[in-house]
Every structure is written in C-alpha cells, then in structure tokens.
N, C-alpha and C positions, 0 to 999 in steps of 0.2 A: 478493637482498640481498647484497652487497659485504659481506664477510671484515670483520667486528668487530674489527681490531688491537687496538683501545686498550683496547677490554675485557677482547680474550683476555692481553693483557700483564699488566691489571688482575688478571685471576683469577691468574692463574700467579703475579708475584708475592704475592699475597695469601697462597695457599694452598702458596706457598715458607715462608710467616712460619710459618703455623701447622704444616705439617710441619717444617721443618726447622730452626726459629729459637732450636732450645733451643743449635745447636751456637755465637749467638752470645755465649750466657753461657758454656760451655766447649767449647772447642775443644778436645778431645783425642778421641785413638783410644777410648778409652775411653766415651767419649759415643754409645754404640751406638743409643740412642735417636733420633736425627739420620741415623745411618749405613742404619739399619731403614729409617726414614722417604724415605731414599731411593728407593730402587725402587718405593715405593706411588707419592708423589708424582708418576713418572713415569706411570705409567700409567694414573694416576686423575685428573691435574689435566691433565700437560705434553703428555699425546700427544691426550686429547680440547678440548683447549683450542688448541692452537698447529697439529695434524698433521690434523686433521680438518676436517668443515664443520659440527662439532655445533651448536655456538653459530649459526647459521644459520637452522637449524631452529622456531626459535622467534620468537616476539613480540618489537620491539628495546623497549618498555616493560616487561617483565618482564627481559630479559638487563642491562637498564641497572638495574633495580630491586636485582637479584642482585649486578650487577656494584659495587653504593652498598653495599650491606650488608658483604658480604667484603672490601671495602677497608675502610670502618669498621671491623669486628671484629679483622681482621688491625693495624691499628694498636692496638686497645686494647687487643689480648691480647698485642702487643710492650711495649706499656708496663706492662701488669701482669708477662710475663714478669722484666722488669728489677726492678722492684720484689719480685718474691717471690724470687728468687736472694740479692737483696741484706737482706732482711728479716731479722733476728733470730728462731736460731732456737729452739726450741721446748720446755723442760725440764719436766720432773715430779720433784719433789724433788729437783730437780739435776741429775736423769741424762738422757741421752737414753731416747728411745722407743725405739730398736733398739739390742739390747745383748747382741749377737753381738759378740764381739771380734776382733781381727783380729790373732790367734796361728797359729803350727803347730797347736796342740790344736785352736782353732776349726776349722781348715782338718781337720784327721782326722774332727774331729766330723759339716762337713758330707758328707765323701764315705761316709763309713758311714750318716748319713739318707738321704743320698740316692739311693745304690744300692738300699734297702729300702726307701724310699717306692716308687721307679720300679717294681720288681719287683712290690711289692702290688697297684700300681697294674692292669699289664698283665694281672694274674692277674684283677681285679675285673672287669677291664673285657670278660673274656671271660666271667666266671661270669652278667655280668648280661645279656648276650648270649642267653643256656642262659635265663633268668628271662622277658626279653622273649618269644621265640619268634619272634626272627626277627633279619634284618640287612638292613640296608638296602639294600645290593646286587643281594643276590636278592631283593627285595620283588616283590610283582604291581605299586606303585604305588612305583618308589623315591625320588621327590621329597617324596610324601608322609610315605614311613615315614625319611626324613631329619629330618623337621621333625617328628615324633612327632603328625600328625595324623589327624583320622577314625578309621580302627579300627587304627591302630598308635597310639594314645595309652596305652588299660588295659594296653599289655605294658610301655610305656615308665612310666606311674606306677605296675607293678608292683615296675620295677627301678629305679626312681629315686632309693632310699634306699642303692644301691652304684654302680650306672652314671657318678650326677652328681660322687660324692666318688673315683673313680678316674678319671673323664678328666679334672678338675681336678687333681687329684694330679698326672697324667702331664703335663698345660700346665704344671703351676708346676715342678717337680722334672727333667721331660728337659732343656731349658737347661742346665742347671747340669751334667748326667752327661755331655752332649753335649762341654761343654770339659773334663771332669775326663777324660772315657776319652780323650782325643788327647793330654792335659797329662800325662797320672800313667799310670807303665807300673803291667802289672795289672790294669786298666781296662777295657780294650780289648775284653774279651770281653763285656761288659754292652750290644756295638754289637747285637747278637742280641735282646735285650730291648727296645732302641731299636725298632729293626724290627720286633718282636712287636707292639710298642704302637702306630707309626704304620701298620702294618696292618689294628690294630683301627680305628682313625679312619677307614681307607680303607674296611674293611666299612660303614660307617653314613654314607659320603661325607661326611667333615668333613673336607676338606682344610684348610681355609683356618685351626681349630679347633688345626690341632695345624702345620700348615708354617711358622705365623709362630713360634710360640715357638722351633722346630727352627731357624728364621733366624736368632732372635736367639742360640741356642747360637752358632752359627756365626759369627757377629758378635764374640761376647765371646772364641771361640778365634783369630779373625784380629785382637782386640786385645792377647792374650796372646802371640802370636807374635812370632817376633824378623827375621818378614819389615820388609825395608825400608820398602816401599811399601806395606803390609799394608791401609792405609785404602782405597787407591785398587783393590786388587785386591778385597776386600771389597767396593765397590761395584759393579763389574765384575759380578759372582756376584748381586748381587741384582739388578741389573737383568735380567740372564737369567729370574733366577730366578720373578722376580714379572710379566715380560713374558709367558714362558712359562704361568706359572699363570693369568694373563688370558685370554689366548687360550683357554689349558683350560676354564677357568669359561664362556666364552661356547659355546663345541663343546656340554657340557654343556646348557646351557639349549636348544639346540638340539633337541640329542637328547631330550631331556624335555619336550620343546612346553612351556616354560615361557616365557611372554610378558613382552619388555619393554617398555620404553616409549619405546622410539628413536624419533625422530620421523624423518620424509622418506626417501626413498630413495637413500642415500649408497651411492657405489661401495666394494665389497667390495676392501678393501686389508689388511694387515698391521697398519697404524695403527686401522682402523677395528675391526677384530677385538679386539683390544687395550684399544682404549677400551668395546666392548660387551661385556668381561670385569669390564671397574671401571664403570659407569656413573653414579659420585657426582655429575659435575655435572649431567648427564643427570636422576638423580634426584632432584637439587634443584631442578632447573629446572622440571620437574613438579611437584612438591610445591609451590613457590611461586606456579607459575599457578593452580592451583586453590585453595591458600588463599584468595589475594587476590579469587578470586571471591567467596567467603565465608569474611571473614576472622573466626575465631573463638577467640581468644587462649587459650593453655593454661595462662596464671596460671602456669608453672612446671610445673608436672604432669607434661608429655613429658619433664620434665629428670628426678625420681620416678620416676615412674611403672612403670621398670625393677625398683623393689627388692621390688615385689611381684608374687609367681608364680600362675602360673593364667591366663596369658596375660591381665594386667589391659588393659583397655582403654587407659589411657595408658602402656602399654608405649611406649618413644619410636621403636620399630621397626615394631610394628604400626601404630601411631596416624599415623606420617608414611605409611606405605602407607595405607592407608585413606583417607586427604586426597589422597594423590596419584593414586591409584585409584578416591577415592568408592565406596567400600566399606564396605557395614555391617560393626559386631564380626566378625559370625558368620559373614560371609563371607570376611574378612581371616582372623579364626585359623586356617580350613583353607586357606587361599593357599598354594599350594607355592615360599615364599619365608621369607625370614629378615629382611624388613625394610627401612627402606630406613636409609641410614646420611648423615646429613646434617651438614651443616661446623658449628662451633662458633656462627659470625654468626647460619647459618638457625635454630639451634634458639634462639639467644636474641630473634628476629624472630619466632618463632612462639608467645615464649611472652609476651613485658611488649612488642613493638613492637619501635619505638628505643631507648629504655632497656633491654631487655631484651640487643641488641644489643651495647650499649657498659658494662652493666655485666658479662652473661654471660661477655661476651669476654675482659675484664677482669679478672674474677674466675679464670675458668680458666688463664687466662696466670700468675697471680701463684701459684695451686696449683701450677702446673706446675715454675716458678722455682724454688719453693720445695724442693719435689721434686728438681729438678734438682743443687740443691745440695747436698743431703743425700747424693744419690750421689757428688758430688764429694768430696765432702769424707771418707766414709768407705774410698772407693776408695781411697785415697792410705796408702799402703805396707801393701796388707792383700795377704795368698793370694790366687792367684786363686780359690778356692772363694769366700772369702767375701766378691770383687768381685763373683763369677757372680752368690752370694745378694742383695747390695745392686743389681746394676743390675737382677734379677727383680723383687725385689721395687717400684725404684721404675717396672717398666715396668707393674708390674700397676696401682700406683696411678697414675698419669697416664694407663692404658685406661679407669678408670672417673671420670673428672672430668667431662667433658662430657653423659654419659648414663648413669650409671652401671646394672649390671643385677645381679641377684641372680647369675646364673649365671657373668658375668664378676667375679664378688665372690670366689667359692667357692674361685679359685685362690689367691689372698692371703690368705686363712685358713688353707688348706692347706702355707704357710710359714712358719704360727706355729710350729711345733718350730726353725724354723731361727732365726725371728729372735728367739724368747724360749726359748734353751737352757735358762737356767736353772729353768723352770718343769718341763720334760721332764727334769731331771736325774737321777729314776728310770731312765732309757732308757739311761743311760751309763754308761763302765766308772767305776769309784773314780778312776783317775786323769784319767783323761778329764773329771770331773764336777769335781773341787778344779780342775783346770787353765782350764777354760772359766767357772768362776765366778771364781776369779781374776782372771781377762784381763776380765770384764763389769765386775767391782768397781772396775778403776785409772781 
C-alpha cells in the first residue's frame, strides 16, 4: 500500500484543531493550554501520522472511515470552539463563579494554601503507602499493582479514602508551587517536597499522573518570565520532554510484556519508538475496526460512564479497550492497562453515529471556548499565583469535557479552597480574611 498523504495531512491537521486550536481564540504566552498541547500533539498525532508507516497497516476503508470522522469533528469543534469563546458569560446573582480575586492578599493567600495542601499532600500519600502494604515498584506483579488490580485491589480500597484525596491534592496544588518556589524567594526550599511527592508517583509508576501537571508548572513559570523568546523555548523543553517520556512508556511496556496493538512489522527507528509510547491513532484505529464489525452505539454512556467507580463497565477507558481487544468486563478490569484514550470525533462516533460526531464535537469545542475565555479574561492583571490558580483550574476543566472520570474530577474539588476563599475564611489570618473578602465583593 502507497503512503496515505492526503489522509495522513487529513489527521495531522484535524487533530492540530483539537490540540492546539484553543491558541486561535488567544494567542498569548499565557495560553499554556496550547503551549502543553504541544509536545503531546507531536508525538501522538505528528510523528505516527507523517514519520512512520502506521496508517499502512491498516484497511484503506477503515483509515478513510477515521480519516471522514476527524475532519468532521475537527471542523465542528472549530466552530463550537468560536462560539463558546465569544458566548456570554455566565452569573449567579450577578457574580461570577470564581471569586478569587486578583489582589496581593489573594496572591499571599494562595501561597500559604498551597505550600500546606502540597505538604499534606506528600505526607498522605506515603501514610497510604504504610496502609496499602505495598508499592508498586517493588510489587511481584508491578503493572498490575499500578493499576490496583487482582490481589493489589483490598490494599488499594484499604487506602483509598487518603491515597485518592492526596495524589489529587498533589496534581491540582504542585503547578501552582512549582511557579510560586522559582517566582517568590523563600520558596525554594519546598523544591524538596516537590521531589518527596513525584517520587511517590514514581514508587506506584504514575508517571504520566503527576509529569503533565509538573509540565504545565513549568509552562506557567516560562509564561511568567521575562525570557524574550520564553514561548519558543518552552516548546523546545516539551518536545524533549514528552518525546523522551514516549519512548520511556514504550521501554516500559516492553519490559512488562504488556502487549500492544501495533499492527505489521515496522522497522525499529526513533520515530517508531515514539509513536509506540502514544499509540492514540494506533488505538483508534483498532477500536474503530472492531466496532464497525459490530456496531453497537453507547447512547452516550462511554461519555458517563467515567463518573461512576468500581470500574463501571462503561467506563470510557475500559469500555474502548474491551471493543478494541473483544474483551469481557472481567477480563478488561484486570488488563494491565489504563485504557485506551480515543479523539473527541471517535467517541461521539461511537456513541449517536454521525450526529453523535457533529454534535459531540461541537458541544466540547464550545465548553472549551468558553473555558478558554474565562482564563483570559481573569488572567489579565492578576498575581501570578492567582493566574497559576485560573489556568489549573481551567486545565482541569477542559481534562474532563470529552470523557469525564471521577478520579480526573477529584483534582478540581481539591481547589475549591482556592477558588471559593471565602467559604474557608475560617483557615485565614483576620487580615488576610477582611482582605480576600474584599477583593471577592468589588
């Protein structure tokens, strides 16, 4: 089969829109969301799409089927994009919904949360360690006791009432410390704590769990900088970054005979390494052939299906592995995998068809917009503590728009002190508390 150009252009732009298309409602450094999206983009769309022979591998009726969907979706979630950006936004008695103000006070307020959430955090996240009886590193089975299944489940829902509310602590709250200890002298020493915490994530191999939000710190401190070129150097650092971790992840699956679904036998290259650390089209591509053998529409459900725990069947991680594996429940929840993680188009294709497709796409885009502008909008002459708080907080909401999951929910709870000061004003000094209610009320 002859090299798919027009496809492989097809997907790369496509899935350029859905990565990276928030930056064309704002263009600024500050738009870390875009700048993030970078480095995945590369190594999940541009290098197995344009650098490889993946798209080869396959059926050209199923590649052109994929390749109809993702340009659909991608135009209709450009158009909702534009429309929720520009949409009217959103009051309850008049106020806004985040009402963090963007004062000195606010800015003190969040570095003393957030130094003591981080710390609770790290400290929890080892006590539940001590609870579990065990880590995942040294396990007899460490794929499995990553993914808390077989007989590493009872230690994990032993600990799961500390384990789940301190490594969400530590995703929503290191960001934020990450730019405050390089911004604010004094700080600097809490990098100690930083490392205490993504050591724990390294004991239970969650890399991926705790390095993106550590990215996006990084992100928001190379937009806080008074580097010139700071955007372009920032991108530099994540393509490393995320090429690097690609490759890692695939080493790994290696080393833990954990089987993918690459299809033929491609020559061992750098690019290939690469794309078999992110396999998202890979894994769409599978999940789509074996649907369409038996196409059985999820009504919405995969899109759900996340908010309920106990490994529900329409979880939309397990449920796209299972289709794309033909896998019972019960064989999927002990899979020593996490899922498969499929483009906005696939999942509204798999859940209403076509309409599912053009409204799904549609609808998330204009979420996104809408989101997107709200961090615009509050960014604009506030601290950077409490730019860190608005771009975390809108990265958490625009993580869970497409498939939302309980467990990717947990961190955006976890910043309800930050973004509803006023309700925690017990937690604050007298002046600290008149100040930040103040600044919430103008």
């Amino acid at each position: 089969m002859e090299f798919p150009w027009v496809q492989a252009l097809a997907l790369v732009v496509s899935y350029a829109v859905l990565s990276l298309g928030t930056w064309l409602v704002w263009p600024s450094r500050w738009n870390v969301f875009a700048q993030y999206n970078f480095g995945f983009f590369f190594v999940a769309y541009f290098v197995p799409a344009l650098l490889t022979d993946e798209l080869t591998q396959f059926q050209p009726a199923v590649l052109n089927l994929y390749t109809e969907i993702m340009a659909v979706g991608a135009f209709m979630y450009l158009i909702g994009l534009y429309a929720g950006a520009n949409s009217p936004r959103l009051l309850i008695n008049g106020r806004s919904l985040f009402t963090l103000p963007s004062t000195p006070e606010a800015a003190e307020f969040v570095r003393q949360r957030c130094v003591w959430m981080v710390v609770a955090s790290v400290i929890g996240l080892y006590l539940s360690f001590s609870i579990m009886g065990y880590v995942a590193l040294f396990s007899a089975q460490p794929m499995q006791a990553k993914y808390f299944h077989d007989q590493y489940r009872p230690g994990y829902l032993r600990a799961i009432w500390l384990y789940l509310p301190s490594a969400s602590a530590f995703v929503a709250y290191a960001p934020i410390l990450v730019s405050i200890a390089f911004l604010r002298r004094g700080y600097r020493r809490y990098f100690l704590v930083l490392l205490a915490g993504m050591g724990a994530f390294a004991l239970e191999l969650h890399r991926g769990e705790v390095g993106s939000p550590m990215l996006l710190g990084v992100a928001i401190l190379f937009a806080a900088s008074r580097l010139r070129h700071s955007i372009v150097e920032f991108l530099v650092v994540c393509l490393l970054v995320w090429s690097i971790g690609a490759v890692f992840n695939y080493v790994l699956m290696v080393y833990f005979d954990v089987g993918t679904m690459r299809a033929g036998n491609s020559e061992v290259t750098i690019w290939t390494l690469i794309a078999g650390g992110a396999p998202d089209i890979n894994d769409s591509m599978h999940f789509l052939s074996r649907f369409m053998n038996h196409p059985q529409y999820s009504l919405g459900r995969n899109i759900i299906g996340g908010l309920m725990p106990n490994q529900y069947k329409w979880n939309p991680g397990l449920w796209s592995l299972s289709v794309a594996r033909e896998m019972t429940r019960e064989e999927v929840v002990n899979f020593a995998a996490g899922g498969l993680r499929l483009a906005i188009p696939v999942t509204g294709f798999a859940s209403f068809d076509w309409l599912g497709v053009n409204i799904i796409s549609f609808g998330i885009g204009f979420a996104t917009g809408y989101i997107v502008a709200f961090a615009r909008r509050h960014v604009a002459a506030a601290p950077v503590e409490v730019k860190s708080v608005v771009l975390i907080v809108a990265w958490c909401l625009i993580g869970n728009l497409d498939a939302p999951t309980w467990h990717l929910m947990t961190p955006l709870l976890m910043l309800a002190p930050l973004i509803y000061p006023m309700r925690f004003r017990l937690l604050s000094s007298t002046s600290q508390r008149s100040s930040i209610i103040a600044g919430a009320a103008t």
